[in-house]
N, C-alpha and C positions, 0 to 999 in steps of 0.2 A: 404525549404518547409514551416517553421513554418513562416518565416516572408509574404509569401503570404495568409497565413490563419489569420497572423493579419491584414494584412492591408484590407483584405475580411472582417474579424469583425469590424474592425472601420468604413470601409464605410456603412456596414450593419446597426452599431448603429445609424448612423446618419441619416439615414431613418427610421428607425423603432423607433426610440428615445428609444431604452432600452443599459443598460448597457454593455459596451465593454467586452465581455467572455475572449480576449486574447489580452491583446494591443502591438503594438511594441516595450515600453518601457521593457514591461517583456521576447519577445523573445529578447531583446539585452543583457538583465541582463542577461538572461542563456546564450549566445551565447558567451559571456566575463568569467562567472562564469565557463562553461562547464570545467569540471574533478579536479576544487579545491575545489568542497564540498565532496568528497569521503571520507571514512575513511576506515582505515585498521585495522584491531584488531590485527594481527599477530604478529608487530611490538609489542605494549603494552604485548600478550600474552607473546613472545618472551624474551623481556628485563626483563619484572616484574615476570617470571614463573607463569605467572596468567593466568587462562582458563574461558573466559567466557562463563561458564553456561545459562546465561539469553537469549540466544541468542535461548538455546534449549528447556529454559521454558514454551514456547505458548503450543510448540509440546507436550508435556509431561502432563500440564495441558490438554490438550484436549484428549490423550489417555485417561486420568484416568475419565473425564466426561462421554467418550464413554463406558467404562465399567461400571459406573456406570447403564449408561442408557441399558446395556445388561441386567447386570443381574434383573433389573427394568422390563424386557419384553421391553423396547420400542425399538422401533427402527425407523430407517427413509424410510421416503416415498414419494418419488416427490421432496424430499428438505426440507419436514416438520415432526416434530418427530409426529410420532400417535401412538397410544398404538395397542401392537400387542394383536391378537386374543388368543394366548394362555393362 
């Protein structure tokens, strides 16, 4: 499927004269690379007795943002923080 959407961008570039979004060189590159850029952490956890925490860093940072912003009063609205009426 990807390589008929490149070759739909290429012929599209060369009518509209703007730049190729998806060329066929890069679905081949994935289609050859597909499942050897993966990594596993288990293994390294595994071998070295080591847990990587960074993984659950984002989450953890953003709970304690969110609590800040409670007890702040803010909260969110539509997607955008507004300050609450209380």
């Amino acid at each position: 499927m990807l390589f008929v959407i490149a070759r739909l961008s290429e012929v599209a570039s060369r009518f509209t004269r703007r730049p190729v979004l998806l060329s066929l060189a890069t679905v081949r590159i994935l289609a050859r690379e597909n499942g050897r850029s993966r990594f596993d952490h288990a293994k390294s956890e595994r071998e070295l007795g080591m847990i990587n925490s960074h993984r659950d860093a984002p989450m953890h940072r953003a709970s304690g943002v969110l609590r800040t912003f409670a007890r702040r009063g803010w909260r969110f609205g539509l997607g955008a923080l507004a300050l609450s009426a209380t």
